[in-house]
MDAnalysis code that builds the backbone (N, CA, C; Angstrom):
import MDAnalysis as mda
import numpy as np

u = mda.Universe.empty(660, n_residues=220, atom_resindex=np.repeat(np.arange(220), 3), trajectory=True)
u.add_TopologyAttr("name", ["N", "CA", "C"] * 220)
u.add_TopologyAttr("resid", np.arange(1, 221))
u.add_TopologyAttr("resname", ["UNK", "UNK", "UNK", "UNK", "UNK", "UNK", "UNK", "UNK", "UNK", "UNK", "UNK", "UNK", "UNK", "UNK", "UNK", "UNK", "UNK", "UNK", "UNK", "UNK", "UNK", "UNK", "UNK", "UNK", "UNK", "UNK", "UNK", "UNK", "UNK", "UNK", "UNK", "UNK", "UNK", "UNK", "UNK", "UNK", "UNK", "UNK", "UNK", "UNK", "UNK", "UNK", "UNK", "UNK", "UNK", "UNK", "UNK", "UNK", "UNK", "UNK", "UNK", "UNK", "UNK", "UNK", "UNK", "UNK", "UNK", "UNK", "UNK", "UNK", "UNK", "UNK", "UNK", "UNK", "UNK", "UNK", "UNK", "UNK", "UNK", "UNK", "UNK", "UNK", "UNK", "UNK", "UNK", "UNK", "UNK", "UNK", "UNK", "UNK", "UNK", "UNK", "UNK", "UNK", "UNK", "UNK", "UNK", "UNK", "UNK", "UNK", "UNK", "UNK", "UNK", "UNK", "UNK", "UNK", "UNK", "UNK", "UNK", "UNK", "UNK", "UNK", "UNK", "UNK", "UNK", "UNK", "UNK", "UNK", "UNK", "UNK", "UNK", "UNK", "UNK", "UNK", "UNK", "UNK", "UNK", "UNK", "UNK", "UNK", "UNK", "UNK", "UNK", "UNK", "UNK", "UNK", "UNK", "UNK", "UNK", "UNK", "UNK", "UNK", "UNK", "UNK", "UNK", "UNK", "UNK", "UNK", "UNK", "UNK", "UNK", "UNK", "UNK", "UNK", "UNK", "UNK", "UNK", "UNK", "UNK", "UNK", "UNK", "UNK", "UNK", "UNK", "UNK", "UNK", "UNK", "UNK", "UNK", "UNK", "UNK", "UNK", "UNK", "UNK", "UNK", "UNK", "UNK", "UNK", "UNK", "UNK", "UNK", "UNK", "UNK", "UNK", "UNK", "UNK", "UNK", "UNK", "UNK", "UNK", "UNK", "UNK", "UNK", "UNK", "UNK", "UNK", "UNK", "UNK", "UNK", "UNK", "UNK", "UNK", "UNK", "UNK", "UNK", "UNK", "UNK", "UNK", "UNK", "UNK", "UNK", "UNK", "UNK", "UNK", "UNK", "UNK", "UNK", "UNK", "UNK", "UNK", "UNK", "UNK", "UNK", "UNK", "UNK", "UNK", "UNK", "UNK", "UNK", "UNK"])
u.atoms.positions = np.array([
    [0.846, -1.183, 0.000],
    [0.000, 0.000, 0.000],
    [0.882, 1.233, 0.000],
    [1.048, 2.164, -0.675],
    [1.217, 3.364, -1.152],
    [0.985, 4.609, -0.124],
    [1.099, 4.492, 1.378],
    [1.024, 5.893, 1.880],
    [2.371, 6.583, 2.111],
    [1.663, 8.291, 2.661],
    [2.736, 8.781, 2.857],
    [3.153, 8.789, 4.759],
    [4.252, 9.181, 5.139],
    [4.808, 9.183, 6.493],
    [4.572, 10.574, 7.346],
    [4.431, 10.677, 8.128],
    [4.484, 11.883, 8.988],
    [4.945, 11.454, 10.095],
    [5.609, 11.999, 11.093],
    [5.911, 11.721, 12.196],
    [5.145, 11.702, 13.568],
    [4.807, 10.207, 14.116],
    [4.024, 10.761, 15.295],
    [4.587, 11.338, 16.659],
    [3.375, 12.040, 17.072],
    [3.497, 13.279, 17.882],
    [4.040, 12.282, 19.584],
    [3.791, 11.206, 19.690],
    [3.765, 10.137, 20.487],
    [5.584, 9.726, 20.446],
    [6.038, 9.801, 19.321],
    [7.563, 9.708, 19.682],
    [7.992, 10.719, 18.845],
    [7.874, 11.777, 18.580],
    [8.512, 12.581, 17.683],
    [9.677, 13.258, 19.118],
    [9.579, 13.158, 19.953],
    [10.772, 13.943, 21.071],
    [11.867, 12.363, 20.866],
    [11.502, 11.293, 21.316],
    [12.548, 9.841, 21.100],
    [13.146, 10.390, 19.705],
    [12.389, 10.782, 18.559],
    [13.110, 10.779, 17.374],
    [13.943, 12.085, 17.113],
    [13.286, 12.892, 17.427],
    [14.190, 13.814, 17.044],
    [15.821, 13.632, 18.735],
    [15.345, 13.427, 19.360],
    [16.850, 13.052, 20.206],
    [18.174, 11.732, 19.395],
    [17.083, 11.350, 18.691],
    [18.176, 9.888, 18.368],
    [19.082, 10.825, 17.182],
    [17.929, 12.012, 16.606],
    [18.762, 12.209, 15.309],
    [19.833, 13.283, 15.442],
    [19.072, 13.843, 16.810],
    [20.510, 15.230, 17.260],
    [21.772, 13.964, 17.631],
    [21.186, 13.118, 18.563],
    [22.578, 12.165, 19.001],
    [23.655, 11.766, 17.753],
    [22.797, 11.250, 16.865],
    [23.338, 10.897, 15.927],
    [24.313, 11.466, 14.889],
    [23.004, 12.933, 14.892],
    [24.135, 13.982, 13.819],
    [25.413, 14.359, 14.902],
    [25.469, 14.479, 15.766],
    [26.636, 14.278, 16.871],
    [27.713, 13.805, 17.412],
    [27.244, 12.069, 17.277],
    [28.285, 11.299, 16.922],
    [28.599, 11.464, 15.410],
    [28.049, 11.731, 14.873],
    [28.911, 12.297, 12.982],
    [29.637, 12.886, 12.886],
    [29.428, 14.001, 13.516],
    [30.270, 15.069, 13.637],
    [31.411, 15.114, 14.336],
    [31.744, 14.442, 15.806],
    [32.936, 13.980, 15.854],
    [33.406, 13.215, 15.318],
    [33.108, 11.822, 14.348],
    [33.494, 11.013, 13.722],
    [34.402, 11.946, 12.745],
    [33.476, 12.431, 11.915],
    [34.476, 13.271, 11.065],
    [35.724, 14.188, 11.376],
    [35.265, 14.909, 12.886],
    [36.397, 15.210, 13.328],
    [37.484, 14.509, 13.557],
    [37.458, 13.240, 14.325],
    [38.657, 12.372, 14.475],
    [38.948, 11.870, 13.068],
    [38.138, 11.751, 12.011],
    [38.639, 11.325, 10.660],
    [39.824, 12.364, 10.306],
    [39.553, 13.583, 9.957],
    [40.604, 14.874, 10.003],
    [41.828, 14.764, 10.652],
    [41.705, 14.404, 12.137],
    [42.419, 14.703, 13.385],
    [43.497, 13.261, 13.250],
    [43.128, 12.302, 12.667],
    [44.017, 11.369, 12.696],
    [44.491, 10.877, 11.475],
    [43.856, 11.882, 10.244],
    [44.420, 11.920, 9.163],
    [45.299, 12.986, 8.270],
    [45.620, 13.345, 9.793],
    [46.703, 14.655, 9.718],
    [46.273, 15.889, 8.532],
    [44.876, 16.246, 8.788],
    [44.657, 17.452, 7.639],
    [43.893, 16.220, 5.975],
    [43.920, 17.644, 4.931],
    [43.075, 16.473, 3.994],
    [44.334, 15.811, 3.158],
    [44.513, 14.851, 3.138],
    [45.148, 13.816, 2.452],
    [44.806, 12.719, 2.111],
    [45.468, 12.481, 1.308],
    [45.309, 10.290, 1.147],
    [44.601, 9.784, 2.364],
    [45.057, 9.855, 3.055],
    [44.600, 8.990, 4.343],
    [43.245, 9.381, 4.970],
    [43.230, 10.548, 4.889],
    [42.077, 11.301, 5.093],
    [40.780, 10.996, 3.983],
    [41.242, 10.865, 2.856],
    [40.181, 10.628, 1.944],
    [39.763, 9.325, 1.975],
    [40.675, 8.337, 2.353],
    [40.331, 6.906, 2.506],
    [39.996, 6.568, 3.534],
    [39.451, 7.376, 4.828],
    [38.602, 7.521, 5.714],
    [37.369, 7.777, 5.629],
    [37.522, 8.628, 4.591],
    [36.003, 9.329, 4.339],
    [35.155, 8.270, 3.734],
    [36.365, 8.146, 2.222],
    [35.700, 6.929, 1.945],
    [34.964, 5.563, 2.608],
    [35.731, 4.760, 3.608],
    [35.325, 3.979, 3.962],
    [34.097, 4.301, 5.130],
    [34.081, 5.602, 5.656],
    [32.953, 5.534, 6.526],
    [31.775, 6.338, 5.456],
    [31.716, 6.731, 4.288],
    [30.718, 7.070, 3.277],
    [30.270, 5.738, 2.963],
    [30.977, 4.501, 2.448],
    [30.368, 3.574, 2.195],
    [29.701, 2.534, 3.466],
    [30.500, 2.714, 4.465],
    [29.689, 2.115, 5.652],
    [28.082, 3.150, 6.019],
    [28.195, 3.747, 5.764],
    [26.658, 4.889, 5.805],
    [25.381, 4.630, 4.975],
    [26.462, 4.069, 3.683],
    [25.398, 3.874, 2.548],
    [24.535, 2.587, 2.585],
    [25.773, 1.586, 3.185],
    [24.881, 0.083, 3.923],
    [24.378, 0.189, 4.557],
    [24.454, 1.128, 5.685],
    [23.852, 1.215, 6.903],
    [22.115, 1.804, 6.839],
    [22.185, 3.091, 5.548],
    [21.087, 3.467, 4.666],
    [20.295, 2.605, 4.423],
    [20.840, 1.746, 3.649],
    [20.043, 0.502, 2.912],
    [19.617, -0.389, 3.537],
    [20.433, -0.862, 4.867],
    [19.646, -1.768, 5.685],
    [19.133, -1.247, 6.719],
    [18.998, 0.050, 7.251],
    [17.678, 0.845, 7.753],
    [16.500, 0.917, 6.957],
    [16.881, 0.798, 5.838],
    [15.151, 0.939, 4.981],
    [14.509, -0.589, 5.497],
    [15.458, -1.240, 4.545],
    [14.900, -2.986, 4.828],
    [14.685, -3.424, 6.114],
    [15.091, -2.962, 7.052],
    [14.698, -2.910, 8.569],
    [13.324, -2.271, 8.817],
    [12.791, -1.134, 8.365],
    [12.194, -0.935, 8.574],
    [11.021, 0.017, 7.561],
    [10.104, -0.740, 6.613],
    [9.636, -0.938, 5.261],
    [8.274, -0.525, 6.066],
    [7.639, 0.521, 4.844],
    [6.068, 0.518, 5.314],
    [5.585, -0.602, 4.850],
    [4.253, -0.381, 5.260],
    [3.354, -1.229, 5.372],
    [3.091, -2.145, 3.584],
    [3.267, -1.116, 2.514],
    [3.052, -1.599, 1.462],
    [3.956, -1.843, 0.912],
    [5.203, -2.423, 1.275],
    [7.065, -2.595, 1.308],
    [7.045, -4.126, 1.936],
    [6.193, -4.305, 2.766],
    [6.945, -5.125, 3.589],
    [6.938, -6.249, 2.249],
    [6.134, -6.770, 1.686],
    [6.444, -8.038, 0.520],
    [7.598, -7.913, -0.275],
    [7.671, -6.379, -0.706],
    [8.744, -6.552, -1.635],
    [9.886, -5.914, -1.010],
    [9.966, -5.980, 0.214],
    [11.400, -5.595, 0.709],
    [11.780, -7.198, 1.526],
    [10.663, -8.215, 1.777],
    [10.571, -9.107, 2.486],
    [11.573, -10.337, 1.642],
    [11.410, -10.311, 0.230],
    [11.855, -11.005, -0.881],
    [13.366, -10.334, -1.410],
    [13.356, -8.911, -1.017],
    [14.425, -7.929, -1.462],
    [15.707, -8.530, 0.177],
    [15.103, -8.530, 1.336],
    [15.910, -8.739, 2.104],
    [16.558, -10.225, 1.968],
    [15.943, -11.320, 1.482],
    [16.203, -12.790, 1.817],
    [17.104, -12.846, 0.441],
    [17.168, -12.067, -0.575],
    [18.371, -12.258, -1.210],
    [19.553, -11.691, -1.148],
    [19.292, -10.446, -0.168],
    [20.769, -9.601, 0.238],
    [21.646, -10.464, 1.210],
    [20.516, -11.182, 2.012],
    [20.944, -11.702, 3.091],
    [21.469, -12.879, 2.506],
    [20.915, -13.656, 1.658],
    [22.011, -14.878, 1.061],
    [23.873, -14.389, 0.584],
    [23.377, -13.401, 0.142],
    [24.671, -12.671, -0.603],
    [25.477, -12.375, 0.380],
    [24.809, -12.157, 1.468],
    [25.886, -11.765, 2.489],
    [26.483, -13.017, 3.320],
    [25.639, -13.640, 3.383],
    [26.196, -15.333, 3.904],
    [26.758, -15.933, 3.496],
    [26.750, -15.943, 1.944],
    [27.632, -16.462, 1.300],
    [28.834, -15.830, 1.506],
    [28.785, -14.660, 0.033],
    [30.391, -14.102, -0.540],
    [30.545, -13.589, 0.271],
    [29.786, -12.555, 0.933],
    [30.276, -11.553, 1.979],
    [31.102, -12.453, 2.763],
    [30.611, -12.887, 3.703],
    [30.390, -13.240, 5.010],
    [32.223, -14.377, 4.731],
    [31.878, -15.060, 3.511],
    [33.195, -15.759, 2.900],
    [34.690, -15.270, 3.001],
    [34.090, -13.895, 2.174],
    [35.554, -12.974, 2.439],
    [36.056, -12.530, 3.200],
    [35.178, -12.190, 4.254],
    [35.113, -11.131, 5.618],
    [35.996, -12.298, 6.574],
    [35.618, -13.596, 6.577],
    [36.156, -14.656, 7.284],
    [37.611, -14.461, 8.123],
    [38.105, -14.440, 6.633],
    [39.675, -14.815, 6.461],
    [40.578, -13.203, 7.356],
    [40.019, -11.932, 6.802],
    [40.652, -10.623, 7.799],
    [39.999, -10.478, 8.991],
    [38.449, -11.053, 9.253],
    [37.781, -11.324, 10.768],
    [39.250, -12.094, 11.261],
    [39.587, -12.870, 11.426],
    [40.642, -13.746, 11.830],
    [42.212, -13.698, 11.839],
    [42.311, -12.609, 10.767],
    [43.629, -12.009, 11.574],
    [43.800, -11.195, 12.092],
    [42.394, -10.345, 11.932],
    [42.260, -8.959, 12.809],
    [42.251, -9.699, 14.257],
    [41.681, -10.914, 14.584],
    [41.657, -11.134, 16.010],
    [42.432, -11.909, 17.110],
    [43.336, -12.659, 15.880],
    [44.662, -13.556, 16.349],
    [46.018, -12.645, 16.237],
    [45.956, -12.085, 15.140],
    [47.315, -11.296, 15.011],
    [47.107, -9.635, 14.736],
    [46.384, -8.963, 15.706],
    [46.342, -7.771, 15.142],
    [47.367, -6.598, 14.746],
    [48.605, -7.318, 15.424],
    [49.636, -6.539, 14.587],
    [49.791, -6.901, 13.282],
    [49.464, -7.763, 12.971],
    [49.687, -7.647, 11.250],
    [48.772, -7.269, 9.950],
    [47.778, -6.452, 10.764],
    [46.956, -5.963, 10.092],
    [47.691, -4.371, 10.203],
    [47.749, -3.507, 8.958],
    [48.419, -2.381, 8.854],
    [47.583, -1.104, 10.150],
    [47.673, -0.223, 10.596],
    [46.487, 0.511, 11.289],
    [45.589, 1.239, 10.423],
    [46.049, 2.018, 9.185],
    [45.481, 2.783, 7.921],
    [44.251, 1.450, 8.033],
    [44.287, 0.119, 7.684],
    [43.090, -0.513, 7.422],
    [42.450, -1.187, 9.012],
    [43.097, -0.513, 9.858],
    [42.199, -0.907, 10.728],
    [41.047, 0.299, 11.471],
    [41.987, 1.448, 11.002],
    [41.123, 3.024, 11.249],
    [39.941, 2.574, 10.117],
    [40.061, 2.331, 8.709],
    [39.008, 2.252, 7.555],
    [38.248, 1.756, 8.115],
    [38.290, 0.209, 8.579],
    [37.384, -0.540, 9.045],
    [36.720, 0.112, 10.094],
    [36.724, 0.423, 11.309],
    [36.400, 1.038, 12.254],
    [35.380, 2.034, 11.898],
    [36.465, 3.288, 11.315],
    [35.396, 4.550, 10.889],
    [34.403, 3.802, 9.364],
    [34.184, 2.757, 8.732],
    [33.256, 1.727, 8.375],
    [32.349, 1.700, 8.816],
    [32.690, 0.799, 9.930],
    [31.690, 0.057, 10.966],
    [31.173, 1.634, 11.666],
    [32.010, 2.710, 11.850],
    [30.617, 4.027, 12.486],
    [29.875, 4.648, 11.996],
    [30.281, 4.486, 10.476],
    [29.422, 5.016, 9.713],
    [28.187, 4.418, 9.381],
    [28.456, 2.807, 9.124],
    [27.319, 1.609, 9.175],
    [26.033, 1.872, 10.438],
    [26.704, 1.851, 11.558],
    [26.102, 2.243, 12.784],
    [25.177, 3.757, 12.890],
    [25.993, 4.090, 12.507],
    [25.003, 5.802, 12.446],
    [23.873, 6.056, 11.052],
    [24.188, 5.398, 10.378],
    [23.292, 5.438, 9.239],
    [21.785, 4.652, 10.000],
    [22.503, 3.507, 10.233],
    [21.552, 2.724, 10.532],
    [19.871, 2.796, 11.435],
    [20.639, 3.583, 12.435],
    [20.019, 4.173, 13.464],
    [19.233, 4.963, 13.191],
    [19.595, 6.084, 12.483],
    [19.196, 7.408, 12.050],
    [17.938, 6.999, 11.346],
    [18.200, 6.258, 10.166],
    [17.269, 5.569, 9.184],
    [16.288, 4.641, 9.755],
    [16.487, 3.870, 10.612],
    [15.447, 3.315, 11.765],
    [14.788, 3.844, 12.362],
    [15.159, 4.756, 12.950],
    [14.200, 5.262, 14.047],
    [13.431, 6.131, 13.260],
    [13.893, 7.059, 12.116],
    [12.885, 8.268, 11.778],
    [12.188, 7.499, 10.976],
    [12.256, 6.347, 10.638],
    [11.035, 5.828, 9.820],
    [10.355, 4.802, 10.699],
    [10.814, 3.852, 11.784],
    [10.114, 2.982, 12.131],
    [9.055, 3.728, 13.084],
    [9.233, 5.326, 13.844],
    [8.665, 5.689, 14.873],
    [8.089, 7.077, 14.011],
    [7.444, 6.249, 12.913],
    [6.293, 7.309, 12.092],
    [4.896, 6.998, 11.759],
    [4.233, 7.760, 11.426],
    [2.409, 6.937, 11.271],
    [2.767, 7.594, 10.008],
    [1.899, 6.140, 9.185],
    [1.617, 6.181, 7.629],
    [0.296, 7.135, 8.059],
    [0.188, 7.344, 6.394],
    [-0.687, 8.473, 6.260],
    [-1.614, 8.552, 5.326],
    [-2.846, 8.097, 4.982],
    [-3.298, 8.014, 3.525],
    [-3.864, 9.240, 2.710],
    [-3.333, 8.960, 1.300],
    [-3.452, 9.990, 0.939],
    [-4.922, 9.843, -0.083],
    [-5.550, 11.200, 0.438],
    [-6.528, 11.368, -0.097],
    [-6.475, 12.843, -1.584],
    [-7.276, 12.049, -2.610],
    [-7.130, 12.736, -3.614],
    [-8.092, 13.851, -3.648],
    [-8.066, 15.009, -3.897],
    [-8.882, 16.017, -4.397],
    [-10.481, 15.585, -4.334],
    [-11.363, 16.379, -3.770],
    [-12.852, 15.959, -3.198],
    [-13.415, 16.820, -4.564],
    [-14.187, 15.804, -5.377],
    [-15.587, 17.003, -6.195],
    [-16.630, 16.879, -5.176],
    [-16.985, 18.112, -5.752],
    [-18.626, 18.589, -5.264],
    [-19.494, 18.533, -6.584],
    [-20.962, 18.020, -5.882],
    [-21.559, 18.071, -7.117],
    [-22.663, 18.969, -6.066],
    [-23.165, 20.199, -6.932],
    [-24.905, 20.068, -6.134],
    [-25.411, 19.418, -6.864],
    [-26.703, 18.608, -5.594],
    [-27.616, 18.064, -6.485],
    [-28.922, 18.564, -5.678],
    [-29.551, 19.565, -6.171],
    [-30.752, 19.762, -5.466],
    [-30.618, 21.196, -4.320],
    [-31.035, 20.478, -3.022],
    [-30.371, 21.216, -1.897],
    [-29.738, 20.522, -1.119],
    [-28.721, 19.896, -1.891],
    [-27.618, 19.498, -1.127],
    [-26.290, 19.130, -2.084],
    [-25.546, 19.081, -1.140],
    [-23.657, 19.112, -1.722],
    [-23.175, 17.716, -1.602],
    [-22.949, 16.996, -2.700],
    [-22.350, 15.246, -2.696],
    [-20.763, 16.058, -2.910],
    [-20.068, 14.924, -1.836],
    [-18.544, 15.404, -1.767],
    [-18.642, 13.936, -1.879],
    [-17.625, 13.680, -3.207],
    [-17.110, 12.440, -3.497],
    [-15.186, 12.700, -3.448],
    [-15.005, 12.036, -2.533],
    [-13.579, 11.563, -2.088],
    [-13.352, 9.919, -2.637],
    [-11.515, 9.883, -2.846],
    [-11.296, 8.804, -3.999],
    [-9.674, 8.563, -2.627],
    [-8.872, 7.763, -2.430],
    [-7.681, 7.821, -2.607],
    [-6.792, 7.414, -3.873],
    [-5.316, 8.126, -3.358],
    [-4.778, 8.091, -4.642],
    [-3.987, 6.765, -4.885],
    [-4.406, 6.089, -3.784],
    [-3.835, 4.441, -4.174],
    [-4.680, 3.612, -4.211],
    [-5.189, 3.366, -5.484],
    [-6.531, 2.470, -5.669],
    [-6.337, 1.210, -4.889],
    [-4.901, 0.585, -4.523],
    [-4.731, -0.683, -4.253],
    [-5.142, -0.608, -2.448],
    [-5.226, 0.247, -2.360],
    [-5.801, 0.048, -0.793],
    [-7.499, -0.451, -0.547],
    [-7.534, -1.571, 0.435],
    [-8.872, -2.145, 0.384],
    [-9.295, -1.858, 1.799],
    [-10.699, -2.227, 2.092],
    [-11.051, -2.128, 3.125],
    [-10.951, -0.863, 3.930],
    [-10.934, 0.457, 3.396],
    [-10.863, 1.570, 3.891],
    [-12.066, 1.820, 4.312],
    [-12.716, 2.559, 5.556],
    [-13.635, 3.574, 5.915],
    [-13.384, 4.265, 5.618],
    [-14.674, 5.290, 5.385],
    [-14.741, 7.090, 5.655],
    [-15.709, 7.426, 6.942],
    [-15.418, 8.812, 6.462],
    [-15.782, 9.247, 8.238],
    [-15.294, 10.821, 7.375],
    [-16.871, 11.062, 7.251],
    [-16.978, 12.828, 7.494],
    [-17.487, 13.100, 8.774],
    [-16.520, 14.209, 9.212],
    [-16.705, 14.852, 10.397],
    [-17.707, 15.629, 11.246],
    [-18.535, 16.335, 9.789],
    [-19.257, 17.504, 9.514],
    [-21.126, 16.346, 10.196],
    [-21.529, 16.487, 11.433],
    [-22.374, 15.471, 12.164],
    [-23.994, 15.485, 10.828],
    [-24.193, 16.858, 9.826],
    [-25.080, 16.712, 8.949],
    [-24.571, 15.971, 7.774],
    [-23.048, 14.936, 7.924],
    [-23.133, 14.454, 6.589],
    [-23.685, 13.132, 6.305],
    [-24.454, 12.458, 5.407],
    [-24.886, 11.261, 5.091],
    [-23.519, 10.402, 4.390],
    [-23.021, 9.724, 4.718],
    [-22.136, 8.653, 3.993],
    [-22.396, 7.432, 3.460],
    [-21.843, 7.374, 2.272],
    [-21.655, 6.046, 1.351],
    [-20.357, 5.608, 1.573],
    [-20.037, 5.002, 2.754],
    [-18.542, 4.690, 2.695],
    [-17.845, 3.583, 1.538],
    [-18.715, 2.952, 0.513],
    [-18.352, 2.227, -0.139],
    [-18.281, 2.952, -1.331],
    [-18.989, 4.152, -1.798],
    [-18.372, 4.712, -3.136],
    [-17.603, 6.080, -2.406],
    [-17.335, 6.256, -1.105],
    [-16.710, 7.743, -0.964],
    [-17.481, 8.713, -1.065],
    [-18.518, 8.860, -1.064],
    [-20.057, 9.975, -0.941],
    [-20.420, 10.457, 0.056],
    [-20.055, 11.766, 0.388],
    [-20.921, 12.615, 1.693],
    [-21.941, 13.181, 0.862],
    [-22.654, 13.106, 1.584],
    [-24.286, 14.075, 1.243],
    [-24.542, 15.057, 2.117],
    [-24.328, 16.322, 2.095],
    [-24.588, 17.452, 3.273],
    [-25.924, 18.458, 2.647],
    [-26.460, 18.729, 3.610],
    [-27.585, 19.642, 2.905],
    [-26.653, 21.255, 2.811],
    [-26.944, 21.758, 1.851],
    [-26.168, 22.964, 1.075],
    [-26.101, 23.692, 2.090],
    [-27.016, 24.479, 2.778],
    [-27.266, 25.357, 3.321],
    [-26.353, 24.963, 4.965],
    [-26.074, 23.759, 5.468],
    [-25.095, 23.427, 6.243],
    [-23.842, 23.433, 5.632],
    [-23.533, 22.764, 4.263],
    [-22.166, 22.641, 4.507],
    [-21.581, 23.911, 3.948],
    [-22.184, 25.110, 2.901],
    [-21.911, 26.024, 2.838],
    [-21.354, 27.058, 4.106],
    [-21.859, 26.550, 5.483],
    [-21.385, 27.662, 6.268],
    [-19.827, 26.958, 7.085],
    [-19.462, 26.166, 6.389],
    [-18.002, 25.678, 7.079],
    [-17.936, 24.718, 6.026],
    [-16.254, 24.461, 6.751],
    [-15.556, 23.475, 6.057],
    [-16.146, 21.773, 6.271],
    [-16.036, 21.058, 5.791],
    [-15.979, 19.312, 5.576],
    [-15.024, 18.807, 5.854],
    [-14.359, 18.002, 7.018],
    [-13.196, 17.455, 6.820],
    [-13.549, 15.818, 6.696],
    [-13.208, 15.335, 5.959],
    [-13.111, 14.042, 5.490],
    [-11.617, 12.876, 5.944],
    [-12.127, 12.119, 6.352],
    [-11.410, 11.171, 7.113],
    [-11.273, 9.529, 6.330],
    [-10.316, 9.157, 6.506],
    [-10.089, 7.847, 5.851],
    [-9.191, 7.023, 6.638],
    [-9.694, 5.957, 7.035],
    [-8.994, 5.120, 7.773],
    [-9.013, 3.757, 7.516],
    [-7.764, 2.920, 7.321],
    [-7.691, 1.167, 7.600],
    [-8.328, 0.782, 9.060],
    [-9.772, -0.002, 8.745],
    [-9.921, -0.665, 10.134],
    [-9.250, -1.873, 10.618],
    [-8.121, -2.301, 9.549],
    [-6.764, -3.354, 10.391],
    [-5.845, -2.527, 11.539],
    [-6.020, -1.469, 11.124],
    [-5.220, -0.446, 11.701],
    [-5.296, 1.205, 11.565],
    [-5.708, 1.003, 12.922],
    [-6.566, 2.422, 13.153],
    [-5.616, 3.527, 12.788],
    [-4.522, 3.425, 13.110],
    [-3.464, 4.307, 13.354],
    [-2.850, 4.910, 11.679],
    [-3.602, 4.173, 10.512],
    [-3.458, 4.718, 9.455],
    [-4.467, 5.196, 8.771],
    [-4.246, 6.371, 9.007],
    [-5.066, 7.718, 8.319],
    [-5.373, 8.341, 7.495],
    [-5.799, 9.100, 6.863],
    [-6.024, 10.387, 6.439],
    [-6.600, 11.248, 6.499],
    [-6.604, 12.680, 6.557],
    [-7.543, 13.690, 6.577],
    [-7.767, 14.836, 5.238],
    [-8.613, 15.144, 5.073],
    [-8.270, 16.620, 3.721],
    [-9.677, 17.197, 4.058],
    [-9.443, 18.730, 4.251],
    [-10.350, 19.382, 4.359],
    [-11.051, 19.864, 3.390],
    [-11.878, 19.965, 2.999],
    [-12.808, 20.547, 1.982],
    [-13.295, 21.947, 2.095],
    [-13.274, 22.917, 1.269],
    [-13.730, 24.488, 1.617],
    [-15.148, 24.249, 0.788],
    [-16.684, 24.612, 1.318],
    [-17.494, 24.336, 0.799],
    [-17.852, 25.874, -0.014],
    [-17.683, 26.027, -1.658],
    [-17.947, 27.167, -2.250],
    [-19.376, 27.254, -3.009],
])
């Protein structure tokens, strides 16, 4: 299903703290990237590098971690083949420097043991960041543009969403004079009521209350 995200008001303080923390630990990261790569150089750039690409995994498996509602199938099929790939080759290659990084760590150079490291913080901070501001959000449905028809002495407000593939939706006009057809999207208000205010129109999954929509209507 096709909605959009907003942040709920219920953890929006948890989220926005994870993301100050986060942009935080970044920001010294990069500092010690600088600070131990003596200014911008080679070494410095192959810091950056390796914690840019640890960010970008970390990106990617924050999404797949945490997929809306109309994701979860095709991120569900998208994850079980990343995850082979990683069990396999990954996990294959990684083996052999897992194991001398932990028997002989002097013979791993430090240049590739800083990479790895500032890697793995960049992996970590992506990750997080990308988790939390999406897993601690309410979907949102989106409702398309309301016609009015008069018919008579009264105002039909026909509401549609813009993702046909959503089933089982209610409506729920707000406005206590409206008549509803919740199966074609039809309020019926008598003119002379809904002319003196707005209509707000409501759409909700009854699997789950917590996904919404609202759009107000100006009655002209």
């Amino acid at each position: 299903m096709m909605t959009g995200k907003k942040l709920d008001d219920e953890f929006s303080t948890d989220t926005i703290a994870t993301l100050i923390f986060g942009g935080v630990i970044l920001l010294v990261t990069l500092v010690l990237c600088f600070k131990l790569g003596s200014g911008w150089t080679s070494g410095t750039a192959m810091l950056l590098l390796s914690m840019v690409t640890g960010m970008l995994v970390g990106w990617v498996t924050g999404i797949l971690a945490s997929p809306y509602s109309g994701d979860v199938a095709y991120f569900g099929k998208l994850g079980q083949a990343l995850s082979a790939i990683f069990t396999g080759y990954i996990a294959a290659k990684a083996s052999p420097l897992l194991d001398l990084l932990l028997q002989h760590p002097g013979a791993v150079p430090t240049e590739i043991r800083l990479r790895l490291l500032f890697g793995v913080c960049g992996f970590l901070i992506a990750l997080i960041i990308t988790f939390v501001s999406r897993r601690y959000a309410v979907e949102e449905l989106k409702i398309a543009p309301v016609s009015l028809v008069h018919a008579g002495d009264s105002v039909e407000l026909v509401a549609s969403l813009k993702d046909l593939q959503v089933q089982g939706v209610r409506w729920i006009c707000e406005d206590p004079e409206c008549a509803v057809d919740e199966r074609l999207g039809i309020f019926k208000a008598p003119e002379k009521v809904a002319a003196a205010r707005n209509v707000v129109v409501v759409a909700y999954d009854p699997k789950r209350p917590e996904v919404r929509g609202s759009l107000k209507v100006p009655i002209a």
